[in-house]
DRENPA-3360 file (N, C-alpha, C; in nm, 2 decimals, always signed):
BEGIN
1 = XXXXXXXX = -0.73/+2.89/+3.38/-0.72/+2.75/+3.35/-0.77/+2.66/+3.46 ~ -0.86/+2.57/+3.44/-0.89/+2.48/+3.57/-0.82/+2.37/+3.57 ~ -0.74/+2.31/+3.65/-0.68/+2.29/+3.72/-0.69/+2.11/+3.69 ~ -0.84/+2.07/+3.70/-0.86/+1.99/+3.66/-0.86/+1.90/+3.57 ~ -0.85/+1.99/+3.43/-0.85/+2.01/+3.35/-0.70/+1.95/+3.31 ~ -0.59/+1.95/+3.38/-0.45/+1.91/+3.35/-0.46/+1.78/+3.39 ~ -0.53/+1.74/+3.49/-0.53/+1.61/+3.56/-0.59/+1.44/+3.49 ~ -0.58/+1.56/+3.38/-0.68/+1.39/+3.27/-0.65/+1.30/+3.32;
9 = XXXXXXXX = -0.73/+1.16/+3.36/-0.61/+1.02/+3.33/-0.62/+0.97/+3.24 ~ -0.67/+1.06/+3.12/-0.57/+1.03/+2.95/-0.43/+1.00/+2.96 ~ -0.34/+0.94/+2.94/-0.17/+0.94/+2.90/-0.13/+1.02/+2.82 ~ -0.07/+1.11/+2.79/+0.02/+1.16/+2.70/+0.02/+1.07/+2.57 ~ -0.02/+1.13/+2.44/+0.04/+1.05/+2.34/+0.14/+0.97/+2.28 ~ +0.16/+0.86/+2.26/+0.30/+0.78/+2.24/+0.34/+0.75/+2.33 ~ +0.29/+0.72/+2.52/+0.32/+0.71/+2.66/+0.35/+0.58/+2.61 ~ +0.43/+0.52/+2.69/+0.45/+0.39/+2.69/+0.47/+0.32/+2.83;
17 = XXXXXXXX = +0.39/+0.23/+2.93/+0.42/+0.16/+3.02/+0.57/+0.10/+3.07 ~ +0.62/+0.14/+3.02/+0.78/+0.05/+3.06/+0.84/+0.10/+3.12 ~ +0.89/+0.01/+3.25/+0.91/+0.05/+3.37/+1.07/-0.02/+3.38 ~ +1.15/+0.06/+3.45/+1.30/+0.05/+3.49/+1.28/-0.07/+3.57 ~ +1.42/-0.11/+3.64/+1.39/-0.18/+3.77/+1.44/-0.05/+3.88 ~ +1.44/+0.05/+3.85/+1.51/+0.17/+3.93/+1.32/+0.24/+3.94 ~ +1.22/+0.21/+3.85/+1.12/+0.24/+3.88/+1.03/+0.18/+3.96 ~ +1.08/+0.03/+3.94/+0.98/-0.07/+4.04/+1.04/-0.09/+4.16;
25 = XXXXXXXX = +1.16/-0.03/+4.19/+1.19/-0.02/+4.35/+1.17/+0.09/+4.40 ~ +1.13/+0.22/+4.32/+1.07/+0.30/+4.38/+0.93/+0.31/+4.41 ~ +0.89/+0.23/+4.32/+0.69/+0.19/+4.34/+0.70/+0.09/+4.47 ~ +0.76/+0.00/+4.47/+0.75/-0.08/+4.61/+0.78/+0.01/+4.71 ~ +0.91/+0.08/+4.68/+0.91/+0.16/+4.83/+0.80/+0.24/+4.91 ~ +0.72/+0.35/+4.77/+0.63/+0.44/+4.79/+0.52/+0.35/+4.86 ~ +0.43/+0.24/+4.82/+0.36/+0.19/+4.85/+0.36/+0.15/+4.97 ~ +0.50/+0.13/+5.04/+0.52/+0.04/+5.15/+0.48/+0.19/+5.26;
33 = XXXXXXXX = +0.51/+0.32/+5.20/+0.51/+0.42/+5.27/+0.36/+0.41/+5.30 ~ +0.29/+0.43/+5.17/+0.16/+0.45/+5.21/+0.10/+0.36/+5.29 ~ +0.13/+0.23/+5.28/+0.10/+0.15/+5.38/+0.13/+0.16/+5.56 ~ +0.26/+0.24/+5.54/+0.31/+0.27/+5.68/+0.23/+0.36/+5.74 ~ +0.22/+0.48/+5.70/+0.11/+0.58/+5.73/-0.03/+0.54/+5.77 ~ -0.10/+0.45/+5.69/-0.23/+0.41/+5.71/-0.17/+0.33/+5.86 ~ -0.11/+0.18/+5.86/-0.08/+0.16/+5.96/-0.03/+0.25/+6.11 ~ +0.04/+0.30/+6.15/+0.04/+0.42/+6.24/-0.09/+0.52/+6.27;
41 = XXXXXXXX = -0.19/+0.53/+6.12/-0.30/+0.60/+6.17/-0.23/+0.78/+6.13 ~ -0.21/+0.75/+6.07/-0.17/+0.88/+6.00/-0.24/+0.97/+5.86 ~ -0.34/+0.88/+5.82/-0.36/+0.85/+5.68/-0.54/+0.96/+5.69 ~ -0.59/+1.01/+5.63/-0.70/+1.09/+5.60/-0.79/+1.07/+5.51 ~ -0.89/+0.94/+5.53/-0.97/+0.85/+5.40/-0.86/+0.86/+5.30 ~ -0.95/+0.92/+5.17/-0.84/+0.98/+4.99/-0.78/+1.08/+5.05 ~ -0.80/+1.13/+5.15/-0.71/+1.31/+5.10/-0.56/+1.27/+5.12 ~ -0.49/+1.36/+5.13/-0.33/+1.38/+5.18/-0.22/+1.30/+5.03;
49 = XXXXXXXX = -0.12/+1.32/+5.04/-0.10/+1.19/+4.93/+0.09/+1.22/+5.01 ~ +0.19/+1.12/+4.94/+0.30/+1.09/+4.90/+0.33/+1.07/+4.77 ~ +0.45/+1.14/+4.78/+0.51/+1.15/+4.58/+0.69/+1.09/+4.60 ~ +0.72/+1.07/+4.50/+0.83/+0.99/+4.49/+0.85/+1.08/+4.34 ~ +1.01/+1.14/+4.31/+1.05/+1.16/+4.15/+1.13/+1.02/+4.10 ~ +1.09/+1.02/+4.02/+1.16/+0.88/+3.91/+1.28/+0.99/+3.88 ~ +1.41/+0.88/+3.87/+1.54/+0.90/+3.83/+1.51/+0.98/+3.67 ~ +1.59/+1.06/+3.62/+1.61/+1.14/+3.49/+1.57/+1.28/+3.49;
57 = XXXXXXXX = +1.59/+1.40/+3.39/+1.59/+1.50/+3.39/+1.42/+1.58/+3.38 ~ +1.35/+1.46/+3.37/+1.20/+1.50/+3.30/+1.18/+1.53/+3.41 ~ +1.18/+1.55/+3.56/+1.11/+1.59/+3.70/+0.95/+1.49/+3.66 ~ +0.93/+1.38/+3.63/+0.81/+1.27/+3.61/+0.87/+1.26/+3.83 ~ +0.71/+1.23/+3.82/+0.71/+1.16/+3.98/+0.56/+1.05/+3.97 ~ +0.57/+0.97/+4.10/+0.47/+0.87/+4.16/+0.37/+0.97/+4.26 ~ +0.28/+0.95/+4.19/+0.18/+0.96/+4.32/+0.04/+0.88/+4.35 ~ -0.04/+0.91/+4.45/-0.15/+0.77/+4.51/-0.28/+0.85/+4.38;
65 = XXXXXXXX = -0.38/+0.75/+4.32/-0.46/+0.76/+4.24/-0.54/+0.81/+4.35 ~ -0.64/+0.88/+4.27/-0.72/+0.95/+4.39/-0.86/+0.91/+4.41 ~ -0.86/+0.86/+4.51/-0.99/+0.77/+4.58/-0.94/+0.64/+4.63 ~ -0.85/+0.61/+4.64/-0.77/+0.52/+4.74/-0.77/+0.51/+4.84 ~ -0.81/+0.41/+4.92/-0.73/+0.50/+5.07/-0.59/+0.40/+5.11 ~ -0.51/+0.47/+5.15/-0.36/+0.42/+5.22/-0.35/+0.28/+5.17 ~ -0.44/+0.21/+5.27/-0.41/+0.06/+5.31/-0.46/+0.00/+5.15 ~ -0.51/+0.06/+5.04/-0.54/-0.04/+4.99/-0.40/+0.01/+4.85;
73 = XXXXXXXX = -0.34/+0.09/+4.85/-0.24/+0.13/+4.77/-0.13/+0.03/+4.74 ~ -0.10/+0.00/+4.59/-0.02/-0.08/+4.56/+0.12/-0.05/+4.50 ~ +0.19/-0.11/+4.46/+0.33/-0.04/+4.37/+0.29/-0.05/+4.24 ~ +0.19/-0.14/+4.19/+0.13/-0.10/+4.05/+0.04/+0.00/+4.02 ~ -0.03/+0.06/+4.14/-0.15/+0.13/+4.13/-0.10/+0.29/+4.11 ~ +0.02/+0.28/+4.16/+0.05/+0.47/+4.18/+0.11/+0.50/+4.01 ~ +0.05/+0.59/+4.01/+0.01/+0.69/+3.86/+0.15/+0.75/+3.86 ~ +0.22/+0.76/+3.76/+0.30/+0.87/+3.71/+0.27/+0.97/+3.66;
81 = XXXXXXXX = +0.27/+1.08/+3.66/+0.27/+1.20/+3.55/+0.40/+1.32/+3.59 ~ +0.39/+1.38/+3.50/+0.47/+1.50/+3.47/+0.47/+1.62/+3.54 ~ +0.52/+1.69/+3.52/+0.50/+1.84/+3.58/+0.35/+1.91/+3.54 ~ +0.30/+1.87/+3.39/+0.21/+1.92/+3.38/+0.04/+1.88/+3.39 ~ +0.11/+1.77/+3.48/-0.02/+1.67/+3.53/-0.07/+1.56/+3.46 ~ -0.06/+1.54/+3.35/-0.08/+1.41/+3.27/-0.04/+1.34/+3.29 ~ -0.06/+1.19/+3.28/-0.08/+1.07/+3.32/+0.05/+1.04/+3.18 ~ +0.17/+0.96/+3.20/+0.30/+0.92/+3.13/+0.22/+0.78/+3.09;
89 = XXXXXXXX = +0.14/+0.71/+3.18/+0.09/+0.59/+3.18/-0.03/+0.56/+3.11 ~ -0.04/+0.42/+3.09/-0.21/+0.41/+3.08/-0.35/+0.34/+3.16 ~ -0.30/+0.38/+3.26/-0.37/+0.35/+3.40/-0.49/+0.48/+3.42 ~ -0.64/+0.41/+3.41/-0.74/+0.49/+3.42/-0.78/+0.55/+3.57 ~ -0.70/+0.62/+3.56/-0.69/+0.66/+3.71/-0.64/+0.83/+3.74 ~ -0.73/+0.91/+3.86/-0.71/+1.03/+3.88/-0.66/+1.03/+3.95 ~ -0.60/+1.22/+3.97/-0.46/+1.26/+4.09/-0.54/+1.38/+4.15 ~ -0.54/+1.37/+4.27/-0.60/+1.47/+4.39/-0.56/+1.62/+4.31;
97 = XXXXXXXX = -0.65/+1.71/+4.27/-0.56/+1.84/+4.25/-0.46/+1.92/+4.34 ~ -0.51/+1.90/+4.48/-0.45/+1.97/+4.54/-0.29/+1.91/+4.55 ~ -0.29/+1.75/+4.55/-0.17/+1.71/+4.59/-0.08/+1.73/+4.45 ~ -0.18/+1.79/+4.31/-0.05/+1.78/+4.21/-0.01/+1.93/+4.27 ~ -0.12/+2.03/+4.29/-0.04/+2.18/+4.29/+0.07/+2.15/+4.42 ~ +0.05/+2.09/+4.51/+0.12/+2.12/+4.63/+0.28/+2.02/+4.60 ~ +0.27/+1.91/+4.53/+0.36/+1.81/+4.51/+0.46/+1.84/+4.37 ~ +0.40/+1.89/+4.27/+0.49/+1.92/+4.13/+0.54/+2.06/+4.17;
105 = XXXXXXXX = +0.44/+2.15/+4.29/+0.60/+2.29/+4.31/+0.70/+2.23/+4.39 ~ +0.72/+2.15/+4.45/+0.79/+2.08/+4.52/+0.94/+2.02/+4.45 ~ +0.86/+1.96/+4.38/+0.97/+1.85/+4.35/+1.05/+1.93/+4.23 ~ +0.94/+1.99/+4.16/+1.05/+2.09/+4.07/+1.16/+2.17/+4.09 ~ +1.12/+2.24/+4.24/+1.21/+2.36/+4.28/+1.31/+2.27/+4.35 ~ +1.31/+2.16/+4.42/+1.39/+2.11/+4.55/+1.48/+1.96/+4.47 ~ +1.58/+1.97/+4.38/+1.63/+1.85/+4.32/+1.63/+1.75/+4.46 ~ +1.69/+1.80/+4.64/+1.72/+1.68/+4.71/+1.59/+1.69/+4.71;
113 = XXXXXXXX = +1.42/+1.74/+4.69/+1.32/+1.65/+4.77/+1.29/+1.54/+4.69 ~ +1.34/+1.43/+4.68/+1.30/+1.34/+4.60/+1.16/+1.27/+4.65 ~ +1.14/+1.25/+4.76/+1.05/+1.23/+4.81/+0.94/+1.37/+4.90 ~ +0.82/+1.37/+4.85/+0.73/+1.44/+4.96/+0.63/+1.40/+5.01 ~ +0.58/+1.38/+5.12/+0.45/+1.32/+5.25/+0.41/+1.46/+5.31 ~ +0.28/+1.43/+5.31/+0.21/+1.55/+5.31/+0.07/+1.44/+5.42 ~ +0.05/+1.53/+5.54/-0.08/+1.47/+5.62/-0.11/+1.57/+5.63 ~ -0.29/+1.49/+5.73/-0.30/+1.57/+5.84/-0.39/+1.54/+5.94;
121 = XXXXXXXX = -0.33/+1.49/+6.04/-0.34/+1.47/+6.14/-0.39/+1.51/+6.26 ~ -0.44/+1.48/+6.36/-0.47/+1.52/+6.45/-0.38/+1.65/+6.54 ~ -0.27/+1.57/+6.58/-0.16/+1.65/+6.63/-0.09/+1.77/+6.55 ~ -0.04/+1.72/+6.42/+0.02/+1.79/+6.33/-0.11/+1.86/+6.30 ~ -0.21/+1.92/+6.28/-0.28/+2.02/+6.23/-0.35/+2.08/+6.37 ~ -0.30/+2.04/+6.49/-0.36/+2.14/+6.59/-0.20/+2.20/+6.63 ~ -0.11/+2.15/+6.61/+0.07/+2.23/+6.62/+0.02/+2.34/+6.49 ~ -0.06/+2.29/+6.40/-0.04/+2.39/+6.26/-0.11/+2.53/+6.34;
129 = XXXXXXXX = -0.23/+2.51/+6.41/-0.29/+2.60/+6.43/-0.22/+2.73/+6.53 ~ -0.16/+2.66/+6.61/-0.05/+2.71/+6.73/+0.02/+2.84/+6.66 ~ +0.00/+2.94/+6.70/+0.13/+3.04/+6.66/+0.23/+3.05/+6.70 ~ +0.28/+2.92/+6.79/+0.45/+2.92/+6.84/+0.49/+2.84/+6.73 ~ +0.39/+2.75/+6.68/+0.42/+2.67/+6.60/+0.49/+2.51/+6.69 ~ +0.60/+2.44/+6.61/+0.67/+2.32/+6.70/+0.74/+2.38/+6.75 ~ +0.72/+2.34/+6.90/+0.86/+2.43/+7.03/+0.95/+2.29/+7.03 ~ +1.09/+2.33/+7.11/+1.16/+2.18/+7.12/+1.12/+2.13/+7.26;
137 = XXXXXXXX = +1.01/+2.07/+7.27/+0.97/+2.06/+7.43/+1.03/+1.91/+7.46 ~ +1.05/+1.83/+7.34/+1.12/+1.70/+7.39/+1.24/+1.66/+7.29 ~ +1.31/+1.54/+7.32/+1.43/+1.50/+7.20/+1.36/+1.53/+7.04 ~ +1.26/+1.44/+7.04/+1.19/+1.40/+6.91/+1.18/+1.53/+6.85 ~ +1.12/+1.61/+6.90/+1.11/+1.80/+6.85/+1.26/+1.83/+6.83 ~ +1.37/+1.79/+6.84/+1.50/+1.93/+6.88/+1.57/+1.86/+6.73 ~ +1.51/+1.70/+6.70/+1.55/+1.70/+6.57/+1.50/+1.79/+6.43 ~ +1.43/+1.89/+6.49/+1.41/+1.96/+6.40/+1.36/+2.09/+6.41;
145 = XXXXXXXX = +1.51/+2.12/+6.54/+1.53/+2.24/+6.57/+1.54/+2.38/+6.48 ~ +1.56/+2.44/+6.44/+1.59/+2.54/+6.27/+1.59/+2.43/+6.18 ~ +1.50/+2.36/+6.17/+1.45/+2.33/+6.03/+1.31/+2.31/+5.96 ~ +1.24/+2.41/+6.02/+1.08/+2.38/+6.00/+1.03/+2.52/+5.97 ~ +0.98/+2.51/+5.86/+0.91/+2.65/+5.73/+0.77/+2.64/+5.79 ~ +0.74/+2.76/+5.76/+0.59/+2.76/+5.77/+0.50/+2.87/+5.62 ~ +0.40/+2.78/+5.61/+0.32/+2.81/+5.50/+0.18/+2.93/+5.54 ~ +0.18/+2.98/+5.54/+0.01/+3.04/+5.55/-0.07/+2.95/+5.56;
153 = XXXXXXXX = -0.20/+2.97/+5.56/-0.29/+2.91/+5.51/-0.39/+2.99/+5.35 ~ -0.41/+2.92/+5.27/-0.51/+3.08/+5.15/-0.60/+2.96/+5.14 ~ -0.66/+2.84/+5.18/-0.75/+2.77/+5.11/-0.71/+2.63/+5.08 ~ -0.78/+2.59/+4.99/-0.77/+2.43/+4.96/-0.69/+2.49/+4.84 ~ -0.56/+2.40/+4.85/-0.46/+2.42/+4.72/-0.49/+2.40/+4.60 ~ -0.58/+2.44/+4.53/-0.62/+2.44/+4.37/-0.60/+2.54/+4.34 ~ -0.51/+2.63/+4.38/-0.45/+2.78/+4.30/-0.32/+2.77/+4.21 ~ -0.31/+2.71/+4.15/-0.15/+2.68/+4.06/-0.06/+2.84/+4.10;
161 = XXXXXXXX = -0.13/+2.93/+4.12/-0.04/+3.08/+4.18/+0.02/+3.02/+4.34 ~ -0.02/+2.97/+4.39/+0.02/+2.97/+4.54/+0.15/+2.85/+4.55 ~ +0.17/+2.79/+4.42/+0.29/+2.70/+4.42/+0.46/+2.80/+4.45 ~ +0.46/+2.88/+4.38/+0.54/+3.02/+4.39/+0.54/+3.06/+4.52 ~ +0.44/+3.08/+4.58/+0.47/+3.11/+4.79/+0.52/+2.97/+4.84 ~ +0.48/+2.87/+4.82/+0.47/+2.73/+4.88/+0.66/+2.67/+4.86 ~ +0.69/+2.71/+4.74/+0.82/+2.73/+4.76/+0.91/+2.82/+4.82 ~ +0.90/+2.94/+4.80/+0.93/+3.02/+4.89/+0.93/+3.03/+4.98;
169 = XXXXXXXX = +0.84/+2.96/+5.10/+0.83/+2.97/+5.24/+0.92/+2.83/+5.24 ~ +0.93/+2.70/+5.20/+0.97/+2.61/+5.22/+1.15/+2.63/+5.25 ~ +1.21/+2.70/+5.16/+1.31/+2.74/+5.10/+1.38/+2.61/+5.10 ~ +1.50/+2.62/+5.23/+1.57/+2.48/+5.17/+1.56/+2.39/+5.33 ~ +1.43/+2.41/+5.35/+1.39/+2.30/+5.51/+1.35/+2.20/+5.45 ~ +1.37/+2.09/+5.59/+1.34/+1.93/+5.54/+1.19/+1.97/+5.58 ~ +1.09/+2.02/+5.64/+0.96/+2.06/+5.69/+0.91/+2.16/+5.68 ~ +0.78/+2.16/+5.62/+0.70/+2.29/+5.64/+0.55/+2.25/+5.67;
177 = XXXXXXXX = +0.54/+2.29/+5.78/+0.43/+2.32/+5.85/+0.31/+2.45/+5.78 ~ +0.20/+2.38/+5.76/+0.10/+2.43/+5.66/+0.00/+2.52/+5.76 ~ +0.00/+2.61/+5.81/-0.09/+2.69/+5.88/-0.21/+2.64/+5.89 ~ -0.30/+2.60/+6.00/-0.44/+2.57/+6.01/-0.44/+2.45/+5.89 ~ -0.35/+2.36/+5.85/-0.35/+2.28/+5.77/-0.30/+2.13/+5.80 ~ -0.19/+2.12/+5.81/-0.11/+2.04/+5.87/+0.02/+2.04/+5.79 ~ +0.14/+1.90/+5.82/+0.25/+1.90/+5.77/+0.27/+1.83/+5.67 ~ +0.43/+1.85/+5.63/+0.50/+1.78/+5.47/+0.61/+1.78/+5.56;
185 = XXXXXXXX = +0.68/+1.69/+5.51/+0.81/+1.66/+5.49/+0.87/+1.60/+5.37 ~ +1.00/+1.64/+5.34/+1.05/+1.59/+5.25/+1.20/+1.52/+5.26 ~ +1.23/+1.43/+5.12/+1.37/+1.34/+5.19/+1.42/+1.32/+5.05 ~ +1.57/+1.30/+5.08/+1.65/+1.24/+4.95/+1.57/+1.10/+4.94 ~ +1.53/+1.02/+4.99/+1.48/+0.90/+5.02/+1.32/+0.88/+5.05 ~ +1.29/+0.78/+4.99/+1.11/+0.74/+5.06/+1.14/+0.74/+5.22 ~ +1.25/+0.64/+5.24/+1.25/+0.66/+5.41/+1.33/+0.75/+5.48 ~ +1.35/+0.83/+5.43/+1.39/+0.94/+5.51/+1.27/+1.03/+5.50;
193 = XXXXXXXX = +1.20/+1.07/+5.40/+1.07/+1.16/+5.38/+0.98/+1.09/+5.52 ~ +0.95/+0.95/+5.53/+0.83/+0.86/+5.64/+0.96/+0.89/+5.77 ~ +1.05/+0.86/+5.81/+1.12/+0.88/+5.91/+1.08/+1.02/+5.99 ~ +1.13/+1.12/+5.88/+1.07/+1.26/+5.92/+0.96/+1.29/+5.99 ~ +0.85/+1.26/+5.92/+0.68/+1.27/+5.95/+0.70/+1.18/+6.02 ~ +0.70/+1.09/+6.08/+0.66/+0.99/+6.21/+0.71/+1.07/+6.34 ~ +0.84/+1.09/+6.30/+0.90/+1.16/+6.47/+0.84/+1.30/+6.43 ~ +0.80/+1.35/+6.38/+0.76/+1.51/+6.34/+0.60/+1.48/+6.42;
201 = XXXXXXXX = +0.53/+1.36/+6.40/+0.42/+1.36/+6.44/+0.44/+1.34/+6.60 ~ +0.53/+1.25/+6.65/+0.51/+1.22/+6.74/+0.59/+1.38/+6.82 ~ +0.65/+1.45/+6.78/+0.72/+1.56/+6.84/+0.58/+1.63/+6.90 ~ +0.46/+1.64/+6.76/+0.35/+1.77/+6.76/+0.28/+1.67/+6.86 ~ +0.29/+1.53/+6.89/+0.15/+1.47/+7.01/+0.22/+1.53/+7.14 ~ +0.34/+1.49/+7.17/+0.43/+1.57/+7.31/+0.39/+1.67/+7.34 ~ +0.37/+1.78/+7.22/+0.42/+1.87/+7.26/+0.23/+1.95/+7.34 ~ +0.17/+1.85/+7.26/+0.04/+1.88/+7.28/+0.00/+1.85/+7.41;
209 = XXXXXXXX = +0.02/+1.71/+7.46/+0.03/+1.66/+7.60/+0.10/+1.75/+7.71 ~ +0.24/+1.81/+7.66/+0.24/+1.89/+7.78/+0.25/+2.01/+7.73 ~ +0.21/+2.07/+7.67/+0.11/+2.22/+7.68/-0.04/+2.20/+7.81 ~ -0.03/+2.04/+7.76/-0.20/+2.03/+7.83/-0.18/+2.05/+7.98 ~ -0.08/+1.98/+8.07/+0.01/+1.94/+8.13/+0.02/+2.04/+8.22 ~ +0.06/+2.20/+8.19/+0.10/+2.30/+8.24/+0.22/+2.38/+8.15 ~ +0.28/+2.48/+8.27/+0.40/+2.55/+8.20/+0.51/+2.45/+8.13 ~ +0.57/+2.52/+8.01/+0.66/+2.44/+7.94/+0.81/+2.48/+8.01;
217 = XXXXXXXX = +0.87/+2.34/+8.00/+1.02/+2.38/+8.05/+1.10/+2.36/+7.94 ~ +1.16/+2.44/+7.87/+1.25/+2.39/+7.77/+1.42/+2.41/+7.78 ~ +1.46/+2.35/+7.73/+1.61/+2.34/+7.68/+1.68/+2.48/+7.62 ~ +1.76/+2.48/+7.67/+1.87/+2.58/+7.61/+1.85/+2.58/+7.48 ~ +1.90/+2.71/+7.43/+1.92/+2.71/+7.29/+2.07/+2.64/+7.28 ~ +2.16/+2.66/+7.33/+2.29/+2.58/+7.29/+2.23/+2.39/+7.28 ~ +2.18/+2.34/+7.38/+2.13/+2.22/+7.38/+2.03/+2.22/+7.26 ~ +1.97/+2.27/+7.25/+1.87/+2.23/+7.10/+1.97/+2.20/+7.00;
225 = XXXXXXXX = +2.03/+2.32/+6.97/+2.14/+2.33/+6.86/+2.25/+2.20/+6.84 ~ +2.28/+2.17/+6.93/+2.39/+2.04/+6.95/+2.28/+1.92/+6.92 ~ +2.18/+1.89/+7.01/+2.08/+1.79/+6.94/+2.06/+1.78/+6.78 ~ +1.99/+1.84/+6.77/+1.99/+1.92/+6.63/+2.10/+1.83/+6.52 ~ +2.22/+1.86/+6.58/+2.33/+1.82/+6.49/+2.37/+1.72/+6.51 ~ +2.32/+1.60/+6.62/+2.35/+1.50/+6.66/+2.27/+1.44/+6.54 ~ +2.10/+1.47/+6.57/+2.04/+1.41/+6.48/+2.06/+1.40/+6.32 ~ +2.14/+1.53/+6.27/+2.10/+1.58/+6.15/+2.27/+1.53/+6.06;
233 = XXXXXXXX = +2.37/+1.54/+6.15/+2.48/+1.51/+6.07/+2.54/+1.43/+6.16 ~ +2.52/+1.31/+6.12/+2.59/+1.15/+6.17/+2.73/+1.17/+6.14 ~ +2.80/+1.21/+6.06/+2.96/+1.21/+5.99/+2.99/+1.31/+6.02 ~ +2.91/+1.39/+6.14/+3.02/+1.51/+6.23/+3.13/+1.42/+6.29 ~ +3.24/+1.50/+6.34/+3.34/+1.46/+6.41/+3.29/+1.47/+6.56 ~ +3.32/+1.40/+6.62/+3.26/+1.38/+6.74/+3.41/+1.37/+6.88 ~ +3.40/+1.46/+6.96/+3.45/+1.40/+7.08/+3.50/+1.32/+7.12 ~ +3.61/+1.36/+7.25/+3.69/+1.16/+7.24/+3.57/+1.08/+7.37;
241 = XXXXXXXX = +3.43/+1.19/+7.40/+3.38/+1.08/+7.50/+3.25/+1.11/+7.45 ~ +3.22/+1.13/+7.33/+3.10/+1.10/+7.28/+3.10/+0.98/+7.14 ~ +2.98/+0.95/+7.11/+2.97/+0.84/+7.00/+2.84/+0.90/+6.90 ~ +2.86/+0.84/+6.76/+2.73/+0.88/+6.70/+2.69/+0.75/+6.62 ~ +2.56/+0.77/+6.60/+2.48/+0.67/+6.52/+2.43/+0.72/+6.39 ~ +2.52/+0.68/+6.26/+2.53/+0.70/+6.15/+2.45/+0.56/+6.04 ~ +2.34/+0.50/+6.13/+2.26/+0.36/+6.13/+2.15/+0.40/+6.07 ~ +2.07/+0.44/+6.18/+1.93/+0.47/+6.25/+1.87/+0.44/+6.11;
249 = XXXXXXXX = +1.83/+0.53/+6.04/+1.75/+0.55/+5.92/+1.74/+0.43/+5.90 ~ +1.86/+0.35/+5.79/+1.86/+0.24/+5.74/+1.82/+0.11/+5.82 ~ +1.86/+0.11/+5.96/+1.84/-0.04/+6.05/+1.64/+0.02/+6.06 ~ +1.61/+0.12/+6.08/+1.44/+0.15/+6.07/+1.37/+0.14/+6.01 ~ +1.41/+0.18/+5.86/+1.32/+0.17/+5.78/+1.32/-0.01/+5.76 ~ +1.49/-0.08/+5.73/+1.47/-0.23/+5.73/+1.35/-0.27/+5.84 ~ +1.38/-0.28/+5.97/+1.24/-0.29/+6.02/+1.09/-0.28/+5.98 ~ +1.06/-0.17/+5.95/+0.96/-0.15/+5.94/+0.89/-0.24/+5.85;
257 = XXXXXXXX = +1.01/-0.27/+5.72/+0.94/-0.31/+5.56/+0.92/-0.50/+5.65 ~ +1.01/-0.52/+5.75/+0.98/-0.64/+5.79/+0.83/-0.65/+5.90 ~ +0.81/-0.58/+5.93/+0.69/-0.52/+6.01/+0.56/-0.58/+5.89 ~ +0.62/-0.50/+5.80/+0.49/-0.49/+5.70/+0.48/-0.60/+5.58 ~ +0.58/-0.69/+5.57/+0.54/-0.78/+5.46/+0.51/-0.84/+5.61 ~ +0.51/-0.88/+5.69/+0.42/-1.00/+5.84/+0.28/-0.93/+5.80 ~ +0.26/-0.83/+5.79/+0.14/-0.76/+5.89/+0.05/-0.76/+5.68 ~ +0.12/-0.71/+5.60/+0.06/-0.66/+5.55/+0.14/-0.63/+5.37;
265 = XXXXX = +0.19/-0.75/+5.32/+0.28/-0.79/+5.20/+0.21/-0.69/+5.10 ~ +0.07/-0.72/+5.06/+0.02/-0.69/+4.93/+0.07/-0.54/+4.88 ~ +0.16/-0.45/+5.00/+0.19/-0.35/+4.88/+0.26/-0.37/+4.75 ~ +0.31/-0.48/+4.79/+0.46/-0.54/+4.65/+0.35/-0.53/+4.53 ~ +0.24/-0.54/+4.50/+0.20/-0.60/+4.42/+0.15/-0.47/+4.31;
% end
């Protein structure tokens, strides 16, 4: 079966345009993502995408029409379709194949990945190439100390068979690193999925800088592990002379969206 072939941007028969307000704040959110990405310089002309699942049992998700680039992506522009690639909408507009095969095994198998971001970057695809893979060589890396999968590499993802490995290597990590490809991350949240990849990216520039640098010095494995859980579970019980920040996420991403309606509003639209 080609692959392409699923990706009509026909609609489903009897599709109807009507959108929740639980759908148009996940279109603004997605949008704002793809705009964050482009801004940072994260973004790869059309390739790479972000997907977002709409609330209900159908596993329907958001993703970028294909021939877009980042900065010009809107909250009306991004396509819905199904698990089986068809367009729910009637928006004349295609979906990257690779990002349905790599994006619908995702979201099917992982109920928390509600969100998945997928680049590739400079940094992130020369860590991919690495056979240590991400070391914890700084804070930014130890937040995602045992939690980062690794994929093979078999090619450009237009094999609907390799969705089946792609899951299985991911299992139940917030990251998987794509061999000789680059990375994904995924999140209960749009901003938690962009939070991920930003510090994931900036972990893989560190780490590249001091590799360049010379011998690496790293951290205890006890010290990773404690980081780790500083970063990963805010609502641990903590010490009578330590403190935690159970914030971060939400006071950042607020940020950012203020960052970007100054810099750059038209994702709303």
């Amino acid at each position: 079966m080609e692959i392409s072939a699923k990706l009509s941007p026909t609609p489903q028969q009897g599709a109807q345009p009507v959108e929740s307000e639980g759908e148009r704040q996940l279109r603004r959110e997605l949008a704002a993502c793809y705009r964050l990405i482009a801004h940072f310089r994260m973004s790869d002309l059309i390739s790479t995408h972000i997907s977002v699942r709409l609330p209900g049992p159908e596993h329907h998700f958001l993703i970028n029409p294909y021939g877009l680039m980042f900065d010009e992506i809107t909250a009306s522009s991004l396509v819905k379709i199904g698990l089986d690639g068809l367009a729910l909408d009637e928006k004349d507009a295609l979906v990257n194949p690779a990002g349905f095969v790599i994006h619908s095994a995702i979201h099917s198998a992982r109920p928390d990945a509600q969100c998945v971001l997928h680049t590739h970057t400079r940094a992130g695809c020369a860590v991919a190439a690495l056979a240590e893979g991400l070391l914890p060589v700084n804070q930014m890396s130890m937040e995602f100390y045992g939690k980062v999968a690794y994929h093979d590499y078999e090619g450009i993802a237009l094999d609907l068979n390799e969705q089946a490995r792609l899951v299985r290597d991911l299992g139940d990590k917030p990251v998987l690193i794509l061999r000789n490809h680059g990375l994904l991350t995924v999140g209960e949240t749009v901003k938690q999925a962009f939070l991920r990849m930003y510090y994931l990216e900036k972990a893989c520039d560190i780490q590249l800088a001091a590799q360049a640098a010379g011998a690496l010095r790293l951290p205890s494995v006890e010290v990773c592990r404690r980081t780790e859980r500083q970063f990963n579970e805010p609502g641990r019980e903590v010490g009578e002379q330590e403190l935690k920040d159970d914030m971060f996420i939400d006071l950042a991403w607020k940020a950012l969206l203020r960052r970007l309606d100054r810099l750059d509003p038209g994702y709303k639209l």
